[in-house]
C-alpha positions as a Python dict, from the first residue, in 0.01 Angstrom:
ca = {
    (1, 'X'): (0, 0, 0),
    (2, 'X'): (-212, 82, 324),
    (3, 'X'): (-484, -90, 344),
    (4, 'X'): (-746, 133, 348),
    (5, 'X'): (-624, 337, 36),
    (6, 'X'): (-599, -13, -123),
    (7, 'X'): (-946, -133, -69),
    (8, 'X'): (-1043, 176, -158),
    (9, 'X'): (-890, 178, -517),
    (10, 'X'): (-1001, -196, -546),
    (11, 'X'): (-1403, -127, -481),
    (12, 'X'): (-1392, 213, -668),
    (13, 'X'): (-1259, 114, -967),
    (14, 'X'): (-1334, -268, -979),
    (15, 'X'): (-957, -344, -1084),
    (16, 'X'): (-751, -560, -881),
    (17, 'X'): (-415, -469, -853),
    (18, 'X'): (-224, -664, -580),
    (19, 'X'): (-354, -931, -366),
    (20, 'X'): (-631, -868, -116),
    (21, 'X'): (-613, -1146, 120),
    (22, 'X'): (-254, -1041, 291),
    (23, 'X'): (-79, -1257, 509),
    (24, 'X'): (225, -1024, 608),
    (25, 'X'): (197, -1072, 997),
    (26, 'X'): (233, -640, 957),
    (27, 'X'): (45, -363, 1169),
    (28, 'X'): (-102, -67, 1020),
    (29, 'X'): (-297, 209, 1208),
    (30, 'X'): (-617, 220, 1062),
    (31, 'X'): (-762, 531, 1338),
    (32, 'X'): (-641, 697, 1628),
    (33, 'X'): (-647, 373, 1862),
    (34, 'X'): (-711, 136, 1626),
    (35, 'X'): (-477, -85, 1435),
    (36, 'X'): (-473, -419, 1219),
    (37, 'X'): (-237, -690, 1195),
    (38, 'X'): (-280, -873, 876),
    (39, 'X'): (-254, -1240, 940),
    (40, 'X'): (-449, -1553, 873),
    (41, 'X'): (-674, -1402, 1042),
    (42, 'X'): (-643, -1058, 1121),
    (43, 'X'): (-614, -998, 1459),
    (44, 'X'): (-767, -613, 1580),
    (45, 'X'): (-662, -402, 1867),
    (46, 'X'): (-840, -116, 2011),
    (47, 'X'): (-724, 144, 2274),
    (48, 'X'): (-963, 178, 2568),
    (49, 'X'): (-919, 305, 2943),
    (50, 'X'): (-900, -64, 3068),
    (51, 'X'): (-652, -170, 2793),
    (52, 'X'): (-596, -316, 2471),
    (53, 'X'): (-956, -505, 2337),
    (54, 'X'): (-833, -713, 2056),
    (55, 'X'): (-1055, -898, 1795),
    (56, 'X'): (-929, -1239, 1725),
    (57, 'X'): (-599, -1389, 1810),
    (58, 'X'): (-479, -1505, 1500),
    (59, 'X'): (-373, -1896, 1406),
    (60, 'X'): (-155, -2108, 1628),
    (61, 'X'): (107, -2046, 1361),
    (62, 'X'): (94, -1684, 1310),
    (63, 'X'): (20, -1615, 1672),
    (64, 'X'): (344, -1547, 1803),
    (65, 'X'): (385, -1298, 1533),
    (66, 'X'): (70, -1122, 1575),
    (67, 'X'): (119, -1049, 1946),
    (68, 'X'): (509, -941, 1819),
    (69, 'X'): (340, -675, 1558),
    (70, 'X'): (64, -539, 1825),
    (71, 'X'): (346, -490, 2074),
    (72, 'X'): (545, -304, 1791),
    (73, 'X'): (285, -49, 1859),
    (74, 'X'): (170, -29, 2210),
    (75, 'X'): (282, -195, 2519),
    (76, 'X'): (-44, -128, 2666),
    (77, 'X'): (-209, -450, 2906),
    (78, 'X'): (-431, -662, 2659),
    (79, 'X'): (-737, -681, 2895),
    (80, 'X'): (-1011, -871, 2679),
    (81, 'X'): (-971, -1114, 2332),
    (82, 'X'): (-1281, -1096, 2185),
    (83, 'X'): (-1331, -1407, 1980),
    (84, 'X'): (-1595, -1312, 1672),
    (85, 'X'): (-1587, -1725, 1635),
    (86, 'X'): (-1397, -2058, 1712),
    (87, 'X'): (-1228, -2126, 1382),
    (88, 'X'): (-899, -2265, 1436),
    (89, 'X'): (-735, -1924, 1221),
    (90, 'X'): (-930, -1709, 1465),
    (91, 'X'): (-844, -1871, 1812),
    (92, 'X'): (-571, -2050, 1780),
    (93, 'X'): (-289, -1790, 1856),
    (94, 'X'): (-461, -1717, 2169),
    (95, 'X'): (-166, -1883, 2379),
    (96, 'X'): (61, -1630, 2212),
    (97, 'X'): (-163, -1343, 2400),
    (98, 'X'): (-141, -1541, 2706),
    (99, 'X'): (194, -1582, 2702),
    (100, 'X'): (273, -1230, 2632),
    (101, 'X'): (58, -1119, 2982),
    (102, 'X'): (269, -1350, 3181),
    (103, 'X'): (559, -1238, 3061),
    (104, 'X'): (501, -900, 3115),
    (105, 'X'): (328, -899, 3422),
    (106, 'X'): (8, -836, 3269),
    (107, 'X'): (-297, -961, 3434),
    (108, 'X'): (-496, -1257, 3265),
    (109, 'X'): (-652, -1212, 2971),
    (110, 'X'): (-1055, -1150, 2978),
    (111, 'X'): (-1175, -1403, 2625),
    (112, 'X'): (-1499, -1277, 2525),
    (113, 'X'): (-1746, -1462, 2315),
    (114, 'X'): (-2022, -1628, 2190),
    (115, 'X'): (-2200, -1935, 2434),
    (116, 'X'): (-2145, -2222, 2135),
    (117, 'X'): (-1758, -2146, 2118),
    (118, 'X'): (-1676, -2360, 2405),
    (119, 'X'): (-1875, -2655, 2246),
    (120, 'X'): (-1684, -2607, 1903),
    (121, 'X'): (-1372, -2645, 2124),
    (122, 'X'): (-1489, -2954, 2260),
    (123, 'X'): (-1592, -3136, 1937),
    (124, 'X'): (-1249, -2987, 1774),
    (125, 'X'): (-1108, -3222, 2058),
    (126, 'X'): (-1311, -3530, 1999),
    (127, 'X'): (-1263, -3507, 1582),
    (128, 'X'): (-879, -3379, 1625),
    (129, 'X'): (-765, -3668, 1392),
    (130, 'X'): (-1099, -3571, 1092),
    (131, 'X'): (-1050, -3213, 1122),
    (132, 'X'): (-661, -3208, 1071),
    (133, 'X'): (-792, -3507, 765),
    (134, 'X'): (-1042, -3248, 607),
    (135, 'X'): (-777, -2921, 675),
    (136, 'X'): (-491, -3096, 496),
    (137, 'X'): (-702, -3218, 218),
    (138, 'X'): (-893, -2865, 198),
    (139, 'X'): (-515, -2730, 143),
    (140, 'X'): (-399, -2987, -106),
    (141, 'X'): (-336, -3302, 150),
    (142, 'X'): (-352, -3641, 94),
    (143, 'X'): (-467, -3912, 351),
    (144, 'X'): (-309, -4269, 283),
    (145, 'X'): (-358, -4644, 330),
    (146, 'X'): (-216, -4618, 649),
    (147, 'X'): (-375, -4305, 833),
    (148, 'X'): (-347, -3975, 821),
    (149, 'X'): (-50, -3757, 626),
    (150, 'X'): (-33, -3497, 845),
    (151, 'X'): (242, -3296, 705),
    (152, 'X'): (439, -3026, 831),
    (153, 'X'): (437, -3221, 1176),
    (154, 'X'): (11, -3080, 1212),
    (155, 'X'): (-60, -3366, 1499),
    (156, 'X'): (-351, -3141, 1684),
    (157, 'X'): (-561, -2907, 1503),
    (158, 'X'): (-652, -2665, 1809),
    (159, 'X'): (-331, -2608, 2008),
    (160, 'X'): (-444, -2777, 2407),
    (161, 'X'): (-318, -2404, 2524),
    (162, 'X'): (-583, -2231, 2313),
    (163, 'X'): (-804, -2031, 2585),
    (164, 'X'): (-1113, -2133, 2689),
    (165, 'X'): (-1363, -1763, 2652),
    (166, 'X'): (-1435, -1671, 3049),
    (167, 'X'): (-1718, -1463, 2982),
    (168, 'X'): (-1955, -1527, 2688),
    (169, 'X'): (-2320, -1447, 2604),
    (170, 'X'): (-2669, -1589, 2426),
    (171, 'X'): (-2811, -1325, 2144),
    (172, 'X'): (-2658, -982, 2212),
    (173, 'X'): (-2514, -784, 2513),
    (174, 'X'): (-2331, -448, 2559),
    (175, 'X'): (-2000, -401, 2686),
    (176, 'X'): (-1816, -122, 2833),
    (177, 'X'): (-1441, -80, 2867),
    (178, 'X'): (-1386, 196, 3012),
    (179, 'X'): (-1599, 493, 2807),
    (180, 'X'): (-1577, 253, 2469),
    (181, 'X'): (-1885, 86, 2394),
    (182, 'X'): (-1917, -191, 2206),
    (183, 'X'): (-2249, -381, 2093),
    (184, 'X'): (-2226, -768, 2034),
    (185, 'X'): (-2457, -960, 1831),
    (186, 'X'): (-2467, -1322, 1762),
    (187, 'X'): (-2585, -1459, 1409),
    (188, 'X'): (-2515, -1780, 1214),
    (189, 'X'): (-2330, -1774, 926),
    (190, 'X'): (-2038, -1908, 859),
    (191, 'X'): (-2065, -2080, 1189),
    (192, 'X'): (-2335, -2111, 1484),
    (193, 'X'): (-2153, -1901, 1744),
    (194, 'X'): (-2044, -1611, 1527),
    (195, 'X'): (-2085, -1284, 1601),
    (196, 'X'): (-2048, -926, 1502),
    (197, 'X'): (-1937, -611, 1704),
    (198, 'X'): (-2005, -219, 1666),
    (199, 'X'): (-1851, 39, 1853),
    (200, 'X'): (-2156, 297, 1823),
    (201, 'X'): (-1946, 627, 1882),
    (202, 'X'): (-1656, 544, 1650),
    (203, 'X'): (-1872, 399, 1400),
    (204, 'X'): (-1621, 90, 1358),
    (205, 'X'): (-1768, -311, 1263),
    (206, 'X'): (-1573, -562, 1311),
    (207, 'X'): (-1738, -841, 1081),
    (208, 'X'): (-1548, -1153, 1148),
    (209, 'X'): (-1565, -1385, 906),
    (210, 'X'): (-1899, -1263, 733),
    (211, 'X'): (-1673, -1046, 493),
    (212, 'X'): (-1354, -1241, 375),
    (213, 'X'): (-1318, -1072, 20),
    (214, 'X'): (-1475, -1352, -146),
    (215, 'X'): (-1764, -1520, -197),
    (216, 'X'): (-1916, -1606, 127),
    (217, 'X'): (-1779, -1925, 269),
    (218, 'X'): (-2157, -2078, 299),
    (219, 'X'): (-2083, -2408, 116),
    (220, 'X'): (-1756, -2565, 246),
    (221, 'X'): (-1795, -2902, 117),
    (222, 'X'): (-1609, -3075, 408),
    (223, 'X'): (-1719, -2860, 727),
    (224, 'X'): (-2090, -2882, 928),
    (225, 'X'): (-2389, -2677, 802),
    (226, 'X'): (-2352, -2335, 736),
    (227, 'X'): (-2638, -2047, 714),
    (228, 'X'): (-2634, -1883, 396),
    (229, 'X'): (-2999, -1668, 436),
    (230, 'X'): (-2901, -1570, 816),
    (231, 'X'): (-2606, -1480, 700),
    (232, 'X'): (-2738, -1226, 437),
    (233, 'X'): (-2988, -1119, 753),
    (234, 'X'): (-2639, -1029, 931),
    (235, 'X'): (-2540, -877, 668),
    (236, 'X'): (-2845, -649, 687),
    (237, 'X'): (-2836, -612, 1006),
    (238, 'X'): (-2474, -497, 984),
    (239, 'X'): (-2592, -218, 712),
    (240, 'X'): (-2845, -51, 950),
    (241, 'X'): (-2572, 40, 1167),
    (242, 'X'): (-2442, 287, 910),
    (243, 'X'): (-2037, 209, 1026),
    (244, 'X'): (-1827, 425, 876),
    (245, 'X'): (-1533, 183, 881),
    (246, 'X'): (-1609, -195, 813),
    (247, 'X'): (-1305, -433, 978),
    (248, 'X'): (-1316, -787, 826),
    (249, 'X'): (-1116, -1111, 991),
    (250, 'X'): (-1002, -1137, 644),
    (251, 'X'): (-916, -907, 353),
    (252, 'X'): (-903, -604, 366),
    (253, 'X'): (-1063, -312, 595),
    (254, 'X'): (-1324, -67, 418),
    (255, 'X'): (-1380, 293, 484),
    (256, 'X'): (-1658, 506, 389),
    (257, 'X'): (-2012, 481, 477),
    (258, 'X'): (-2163, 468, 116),
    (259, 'X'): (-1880, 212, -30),
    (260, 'X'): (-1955, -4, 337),
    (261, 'X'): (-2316, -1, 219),
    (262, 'X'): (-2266, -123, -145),
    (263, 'X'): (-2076, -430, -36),
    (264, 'X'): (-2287, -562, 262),
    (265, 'X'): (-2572, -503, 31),
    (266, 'X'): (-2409, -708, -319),
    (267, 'X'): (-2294, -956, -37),
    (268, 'X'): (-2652, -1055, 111),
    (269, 'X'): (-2833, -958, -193),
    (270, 'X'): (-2663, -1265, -374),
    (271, 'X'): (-2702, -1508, -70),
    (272, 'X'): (-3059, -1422, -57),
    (273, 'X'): (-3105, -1480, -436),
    (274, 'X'): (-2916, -1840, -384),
    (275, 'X'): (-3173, -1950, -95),
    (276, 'X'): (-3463, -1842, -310),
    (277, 'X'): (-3376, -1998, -657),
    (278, 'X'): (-3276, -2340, -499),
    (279, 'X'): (-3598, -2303, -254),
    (280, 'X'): (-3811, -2249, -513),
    (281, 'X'): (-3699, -2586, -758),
    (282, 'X'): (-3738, -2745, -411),
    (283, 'X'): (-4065, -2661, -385),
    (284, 'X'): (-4137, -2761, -756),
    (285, 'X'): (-3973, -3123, -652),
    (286, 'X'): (-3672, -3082, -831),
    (287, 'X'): (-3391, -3283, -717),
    (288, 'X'): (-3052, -3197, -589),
    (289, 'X'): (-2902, -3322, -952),
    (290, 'X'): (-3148, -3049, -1135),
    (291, 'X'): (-3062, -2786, -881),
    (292, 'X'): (-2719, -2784, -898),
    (293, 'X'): (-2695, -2740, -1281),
    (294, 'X'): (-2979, -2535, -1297),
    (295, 'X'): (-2923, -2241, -1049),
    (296, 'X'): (-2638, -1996, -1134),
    (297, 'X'): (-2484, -1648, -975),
    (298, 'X'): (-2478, -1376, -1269),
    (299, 'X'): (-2109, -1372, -1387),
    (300, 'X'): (-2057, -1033, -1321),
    (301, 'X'): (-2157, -1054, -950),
    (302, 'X'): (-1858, -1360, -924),
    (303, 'X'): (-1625, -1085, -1076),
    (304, 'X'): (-1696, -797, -827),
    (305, 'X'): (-1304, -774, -602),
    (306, 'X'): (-1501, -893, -284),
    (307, 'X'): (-1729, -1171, -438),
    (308, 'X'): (-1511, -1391, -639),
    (309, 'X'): (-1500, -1744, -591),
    (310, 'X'): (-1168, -1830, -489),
    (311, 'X'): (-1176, -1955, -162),
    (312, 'X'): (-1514, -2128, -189),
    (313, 'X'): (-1824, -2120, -492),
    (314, 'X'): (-2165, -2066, -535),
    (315, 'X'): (-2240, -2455, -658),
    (316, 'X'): (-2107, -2558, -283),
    (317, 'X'): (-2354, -2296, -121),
    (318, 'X'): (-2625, -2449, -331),
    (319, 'X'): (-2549, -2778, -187),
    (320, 'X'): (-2558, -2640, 177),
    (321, 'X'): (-2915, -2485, 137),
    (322, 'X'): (-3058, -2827, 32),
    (323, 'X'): (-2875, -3008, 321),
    (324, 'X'): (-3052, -2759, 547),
    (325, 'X'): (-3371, -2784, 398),
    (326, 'X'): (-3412, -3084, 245),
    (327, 'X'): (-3132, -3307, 445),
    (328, 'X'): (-2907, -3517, 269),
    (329, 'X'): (-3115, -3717, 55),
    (330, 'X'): (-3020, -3630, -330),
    (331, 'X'): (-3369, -3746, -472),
    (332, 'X'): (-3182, -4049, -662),
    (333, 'X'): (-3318, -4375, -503),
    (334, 'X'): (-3049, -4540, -554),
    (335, 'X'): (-2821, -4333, -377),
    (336, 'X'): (-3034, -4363, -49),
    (337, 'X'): (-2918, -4704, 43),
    (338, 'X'): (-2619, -4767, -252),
    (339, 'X'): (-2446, -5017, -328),
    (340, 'X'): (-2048, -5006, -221),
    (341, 'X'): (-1804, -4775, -469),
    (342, 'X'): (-1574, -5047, -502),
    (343, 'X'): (-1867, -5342, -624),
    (344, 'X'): (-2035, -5047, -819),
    (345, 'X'): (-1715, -4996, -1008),
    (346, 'X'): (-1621, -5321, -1119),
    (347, 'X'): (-1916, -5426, -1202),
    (348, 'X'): (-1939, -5100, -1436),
    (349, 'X'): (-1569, -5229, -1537),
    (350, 'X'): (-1675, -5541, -1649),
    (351, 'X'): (-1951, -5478, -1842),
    (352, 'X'): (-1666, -5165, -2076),
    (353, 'X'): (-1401, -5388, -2064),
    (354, 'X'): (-1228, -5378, -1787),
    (355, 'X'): (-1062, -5083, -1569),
    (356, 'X'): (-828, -4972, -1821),
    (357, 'X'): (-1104, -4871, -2086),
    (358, 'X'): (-1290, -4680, -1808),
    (359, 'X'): (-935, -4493, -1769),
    (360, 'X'): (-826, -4474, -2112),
    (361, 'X'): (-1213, -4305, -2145),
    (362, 'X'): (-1178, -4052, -1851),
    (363, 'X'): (-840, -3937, -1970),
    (364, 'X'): (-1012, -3878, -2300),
    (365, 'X'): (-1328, -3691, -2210),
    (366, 'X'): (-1081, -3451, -2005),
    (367, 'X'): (-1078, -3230, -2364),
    (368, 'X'): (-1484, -3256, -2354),
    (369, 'X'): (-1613, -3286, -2023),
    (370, 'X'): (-1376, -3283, -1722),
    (371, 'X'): (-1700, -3345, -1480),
    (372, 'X'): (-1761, -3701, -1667),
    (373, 'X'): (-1409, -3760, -1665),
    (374, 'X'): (-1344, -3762, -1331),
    (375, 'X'): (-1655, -4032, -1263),
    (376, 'X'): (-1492, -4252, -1489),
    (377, 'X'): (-1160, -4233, -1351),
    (378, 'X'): (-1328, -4272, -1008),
    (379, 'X'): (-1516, -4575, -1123),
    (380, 'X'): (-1205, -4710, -1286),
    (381, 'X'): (-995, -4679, -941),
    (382, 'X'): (-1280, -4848, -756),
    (383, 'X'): (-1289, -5131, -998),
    (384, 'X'): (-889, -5160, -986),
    (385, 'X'): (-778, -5016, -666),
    (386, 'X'): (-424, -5122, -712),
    (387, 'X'): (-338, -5034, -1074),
    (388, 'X'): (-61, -4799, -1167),
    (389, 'X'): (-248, -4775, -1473),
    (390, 'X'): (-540, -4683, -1384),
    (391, 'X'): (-389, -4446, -1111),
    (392, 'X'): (-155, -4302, -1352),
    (393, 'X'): (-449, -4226, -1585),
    (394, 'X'): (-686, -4060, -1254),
    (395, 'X'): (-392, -3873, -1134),
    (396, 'X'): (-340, -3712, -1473),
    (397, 'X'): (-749, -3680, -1458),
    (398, 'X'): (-750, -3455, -1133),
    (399, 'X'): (-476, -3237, -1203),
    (400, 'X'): (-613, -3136, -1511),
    (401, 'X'): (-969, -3057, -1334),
    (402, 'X'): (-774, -2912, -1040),
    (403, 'X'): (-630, -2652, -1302),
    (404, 'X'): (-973, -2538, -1430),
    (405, 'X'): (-1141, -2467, -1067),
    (406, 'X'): (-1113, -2133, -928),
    (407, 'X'): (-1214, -2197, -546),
    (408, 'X'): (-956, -2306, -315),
    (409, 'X'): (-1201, -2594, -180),
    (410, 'X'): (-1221, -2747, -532),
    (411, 'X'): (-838, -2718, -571),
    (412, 'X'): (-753, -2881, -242),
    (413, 'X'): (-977, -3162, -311),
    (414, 'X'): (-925, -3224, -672),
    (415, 'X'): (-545, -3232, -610),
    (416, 'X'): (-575, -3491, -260),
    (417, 'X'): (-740, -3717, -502),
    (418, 'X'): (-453, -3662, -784),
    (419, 'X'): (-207, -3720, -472),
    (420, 'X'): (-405, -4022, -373),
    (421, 'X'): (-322, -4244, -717),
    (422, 'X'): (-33, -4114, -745),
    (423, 'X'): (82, -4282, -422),
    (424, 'X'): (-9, -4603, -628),
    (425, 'X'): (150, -4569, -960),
    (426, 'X'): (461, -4413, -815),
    (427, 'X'): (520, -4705, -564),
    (428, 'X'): (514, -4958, -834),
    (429, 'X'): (771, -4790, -1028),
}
């Protein structure tokens, strides 16, 4: 189905009917000069009189078939790549768009974005070996004994040909190509050097990674500090504009300037709620333990097509806003300078009855309490690091908990760990 009469159907009647995160690698024209490839991301591309101005170049993996798609539809010169941020899926296939200007005698690409961009790039380069950890484990990866399991042959996680942005700016700045005018603002999010574009005349936002069809991605438990109440204030921002056609990185595109306003307004209206419920037990000197089982998202926002919690969850965002309020300091005292998992385990080991009861209990509270269960089976690994036993019972532990989370972050996690023992067990058999 198009995506426009999709999303459409989706928002209007609340039923979900095929998946809304495509990956088909497929263009669709959304407007006279506008199109859409649907990738991880989606990469843009708007007609002006200097060229093609596409938003975001895709992944190094889906690159190649991005620029393939766009040229399905116009051989036009790509004159600018306009970067909303420096995610991996959103800059990555840059060298594809390169590559297609040489080979067409194209002049270089123009990469537009914001200032901090380059300075993600960097640190992507001096944590290559922790971010490709953290992206394998965040899709179901394992890292072993011996280093990293990088699977699929991932070595680098930012290809060394991904451009470098040649022009990029501080808070906001207007561009002209040609008579299309398009306004750039920067906000944190997601990220620090995000930002958001409208093309006044058209009416058209492109929204990056602020709108992904699910619930914002404020709380990724393995990434740097994300922005959850500037985010909402993009958000609002984003709603003043009154756009008429609202172009996500990811999921899909929404028309209609009414249905545009509904979402952006659900969308910050719960982020805004999540910063003032945990702010407020902050201020009451709650700790991180009482927040996070205390503040909760209304069910039926979580079930709205665009807010569910599938890629990541309101309990992570929760976590985020006390990290950048209150640092990382839980309130427990003995977690501020704790004593070593392994010594902590077997002590806890010895005083049960060894590792195998703290197993044999984890397995069992997995009908009653999956969240206790997997402490125990944790503690009992610690204590016995090299029991098939014990890693039998812990794998078993984690895929059961990984089959009763909804967001993708919990899932990737929860099933690295279940990976983890079962390297053990499986290597003594």
């Amino acid at each position: 189905m198009d995506p426009l009469q999709l999303s459409t159907l989706t928002i209007d009647s609340g039923n979900i009917t095929e998946p809304l995160n495509r990956i088909t690698n497929e263009l669709t024209e959304l407007a006279d000069g506008l199109a859409i490839v649907e990738s991880f991301s989606h990469s843009y591309a708007v007609e002006t009189a200097e060229g093609l101005c596409c938003f975001d170049a895709s992944g190094a993996g889906s690159g190649p078939a991005v620029v393939d798609a766009l040229r399905s539809w116009s051989t036009t010169p790509i004159s600018t790549l306009v970067y909303t941020h420096g995610h991996a899926d959103h800059i990555g296939g840059s060298f594809a768009f390169a590559k297609d200007a040489a080979e067409r005698g194209h002049q270089p690409l123009s990469v537009f974005a914001h200032e901090n961009v380059e300075a993600r790039m960097d640190r992507y380069i001096e944590t290559n070996g922790w971010n490709v950890a953290i992206n394998q484990r965040q899709f179901g990866g394992v890292r072993s004994e011996m280093g990293l399991e990088l699977g699929e042959g991932l070595s680098r996680f930012l290809p060394k040909s991904t451009l470098r942005p040649t022009e990029s700016f501080s808070s906001s700045q207007v561009k002209h190509f040609g008579d299309t005018m398009v306004e750039f603002r920067h906000a944190r999010g997601e990220t620090d050097d995000h930002l958001w574009a409208y093309l006044p005349k058209e009416r058209w936002l492109f929204s990056g990674d602020f709108i992904i069809w699910n619930y914002p991605n404020a709380g990724n438990p393995q990434k740097v500090q994300r922005y959850a109440l500037e985010w909402a204030h993009a958000l609002r921002a984003m709603a003043e504009q009154a756009p008429t056609l609202l172009l996500p990185a990811h999921g899909l595109p929404i028309e209609g300037e009414k249905r545009i306003a509904m979402v952006l307004d659900e969308m910050a209206t719960t982020l805004e709620n999540l910063v003032r419920d945990v702010v407020a037990l902050m201020n009451e000197g709650s700790t991180l333990d009482e927040i996070l089982h205390t503040v909760r998202v209304a069910p039926e926002v979580l079930e709205k097509p665009y807010l569910r919690p599938l890629y990541d969850e309101p309990e992570f965002v929760v976590r985020n806003i006390w990290r950048l309020y209150g640092g990382w300091y839980d309130g427990a005292p003995s977690r501020l300078k704790p004593a070593p998992d392994a010594v902590l385990g077997a002590e806890i080991a010895t005083l049960v009855g060894g590792a195998t009861v703290l197993a044999e209990r984890a397995v069992a509270l997995c009908e009653t309490d999956l969240r206790l269960a997997c402490h125990l089976a944790d503690l009992a690994a610690w204590a016995d690091p090299t029991s098939a036993t014990v890693h039998e019972a812990r794998a078993a532990v984690y895929h059961q908990r990984r089959r009763s989370e909804l967001s993708l972050m919990a899932k990737g996690i929860f099933t690295s760990a279940a990976r983890e023992s079962e390297t053990v067990f499986k290597s003594e058999k």
